[in-house]
N, C-alpha and C positions, 0 to 999 in steps of 0.2 A: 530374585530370580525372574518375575513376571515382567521387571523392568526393561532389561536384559532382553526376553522373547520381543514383546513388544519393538525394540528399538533393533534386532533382528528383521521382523517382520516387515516392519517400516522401509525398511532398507531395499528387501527383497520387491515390495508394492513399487517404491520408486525408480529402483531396475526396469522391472519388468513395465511400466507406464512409457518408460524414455526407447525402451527397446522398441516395444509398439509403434511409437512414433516414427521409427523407421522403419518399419516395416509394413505403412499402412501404404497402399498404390497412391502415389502422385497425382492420378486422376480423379480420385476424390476429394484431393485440397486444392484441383488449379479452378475451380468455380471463384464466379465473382464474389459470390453470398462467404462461400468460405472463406476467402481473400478479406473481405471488409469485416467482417467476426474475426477472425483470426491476429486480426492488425491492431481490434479496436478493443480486444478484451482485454490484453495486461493494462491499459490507461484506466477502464473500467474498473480492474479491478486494485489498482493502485489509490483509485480516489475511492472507493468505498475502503478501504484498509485509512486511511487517512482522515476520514469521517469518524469512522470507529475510534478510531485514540484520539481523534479530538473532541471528543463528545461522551464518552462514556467511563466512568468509573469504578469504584468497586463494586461490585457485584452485578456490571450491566448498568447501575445506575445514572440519567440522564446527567452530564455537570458541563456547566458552564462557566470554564475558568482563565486562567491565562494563556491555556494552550489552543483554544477556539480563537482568540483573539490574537494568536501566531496565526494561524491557516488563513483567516480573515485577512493579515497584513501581507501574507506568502501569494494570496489570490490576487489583491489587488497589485502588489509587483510585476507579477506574472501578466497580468492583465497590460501592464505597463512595459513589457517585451524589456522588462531587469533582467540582468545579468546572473543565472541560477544560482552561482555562488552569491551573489550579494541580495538575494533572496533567501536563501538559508539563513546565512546570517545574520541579516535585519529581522528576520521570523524570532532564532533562536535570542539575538538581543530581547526585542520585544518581550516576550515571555522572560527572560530573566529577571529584564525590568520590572515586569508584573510580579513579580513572585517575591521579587527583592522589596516591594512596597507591601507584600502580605494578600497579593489577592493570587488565589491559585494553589 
């Protein structure tokens, strides 16, 4: 039953967050400060979520395995203006490869 509340609640928080956002005046998000925050926080927030699971294991624990050494191969592509799709893919190869020889 608390499951249930819970995933009720959740629901109602994420409404009510998205509703806000409309209804906050326009004049408080057309600043430049707001503009450059605004623009720059999902990449922000995308590359610490991608750190995170490349880098930590069970229970928080630090690990360094075949999937740091995707992101490593994804950053360098990237850096290399590859093609996203063939950056995923050469990412996801690599770590397969690794895993397939037993490290990771």
């Amino acid at each position: 039953m608390s499951l249930w509340v819970a995933v009720v609640v959740a629901s109602l928080l994420s409404f009510a967050i998205k509703l806000a956002g409309y209804l906050v005046p326009e004049s408080l998000l057309a600043g430049e400060r707001t503009s450059r925050v605004t623009t720059l926080l999902p990449v922000a927030l995308l590359a610490a979520l991608v750190v995170v699971q490349a880098v930590t294991g069970d229970a928080g624990a630090l690990v360094v395995d075949a999937r740091l050494v995707a992101v490593g191969v994804a950053v360098v592509l990237l850096l290399l203006r590859t093609n996203f799709l063939l950056v995923v893919l050469a990412a996801g190869a690599v770590a397969a490869g690794l895993r397939a020889l037993g490290w990771g």
